[in-house]
C-alpha positions as CSV (number, residue, x, y, z in Angstrom):
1,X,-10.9,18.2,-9.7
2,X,-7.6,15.8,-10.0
3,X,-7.3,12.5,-10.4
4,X,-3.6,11.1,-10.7
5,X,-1.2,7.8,-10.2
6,X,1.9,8.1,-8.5
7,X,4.6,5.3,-8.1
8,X,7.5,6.0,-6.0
9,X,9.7,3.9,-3.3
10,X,11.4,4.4,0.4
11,X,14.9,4.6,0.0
12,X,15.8,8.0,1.3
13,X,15.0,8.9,5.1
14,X,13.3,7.1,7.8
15,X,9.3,8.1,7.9
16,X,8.0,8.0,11.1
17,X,10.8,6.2,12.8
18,X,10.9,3.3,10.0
19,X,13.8,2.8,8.1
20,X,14.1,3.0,4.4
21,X,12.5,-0.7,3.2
22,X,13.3,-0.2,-0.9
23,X,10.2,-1.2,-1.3
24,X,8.1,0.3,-4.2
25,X,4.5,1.3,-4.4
26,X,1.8,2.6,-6.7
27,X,-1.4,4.3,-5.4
28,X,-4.2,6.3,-6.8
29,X,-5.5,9.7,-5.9
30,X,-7.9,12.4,-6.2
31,X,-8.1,16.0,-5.5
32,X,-11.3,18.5,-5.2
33,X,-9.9,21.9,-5.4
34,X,-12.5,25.3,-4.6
35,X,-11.5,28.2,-6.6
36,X,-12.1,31.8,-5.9
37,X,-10.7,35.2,-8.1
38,X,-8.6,32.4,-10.1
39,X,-6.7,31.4,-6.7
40,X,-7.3,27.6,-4.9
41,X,-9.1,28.7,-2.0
42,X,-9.5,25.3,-0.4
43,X,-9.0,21.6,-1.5
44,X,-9.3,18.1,-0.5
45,X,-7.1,15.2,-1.4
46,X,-8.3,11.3,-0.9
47,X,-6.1,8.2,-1.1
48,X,-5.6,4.6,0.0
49,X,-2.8,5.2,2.8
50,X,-3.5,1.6,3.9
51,X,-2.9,0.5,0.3
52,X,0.2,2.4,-0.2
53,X,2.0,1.6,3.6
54,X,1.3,-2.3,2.9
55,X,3.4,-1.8,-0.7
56,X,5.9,-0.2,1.4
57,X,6.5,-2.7,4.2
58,X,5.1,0.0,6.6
59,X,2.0,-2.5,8.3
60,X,2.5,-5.6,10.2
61,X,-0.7,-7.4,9.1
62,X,-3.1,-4.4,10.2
63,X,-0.6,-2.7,12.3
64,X,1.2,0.2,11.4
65,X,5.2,-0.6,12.2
């Protein structure tokens, strides 16, 4: 299991068709990982999209841009 913070900001590329905002975010996530013969079989990752597109200028109220 992995549980990690990550900051970064959109100022490269457009995502999705949205232009760079220079907006910055920070988010929180976590990561289940199945291991079999010492190699990551499988894993699952969790996080607050929601959280992290509204930093980002990426909703509209509740509405993804």
């Amino acid at each position: 299991m992995l549980r990690y913070a990550a900051t970064g900001s959109h100022c490269g590329e457009p995502h999705n068709g949205i232009q760079p905002t220079g907006r910055t975010a920070h988010w929180t996530a976590s990561a289940i990982f199945e291991v079999q013969g010492g190699k990551i079989k499988s894993f699952i990752k969790e996080w607050d999209k929601l959280n992290m597109w509204r930093q980002l200028g990426w909703m509209n109220g509740d509405e993804y841009v």
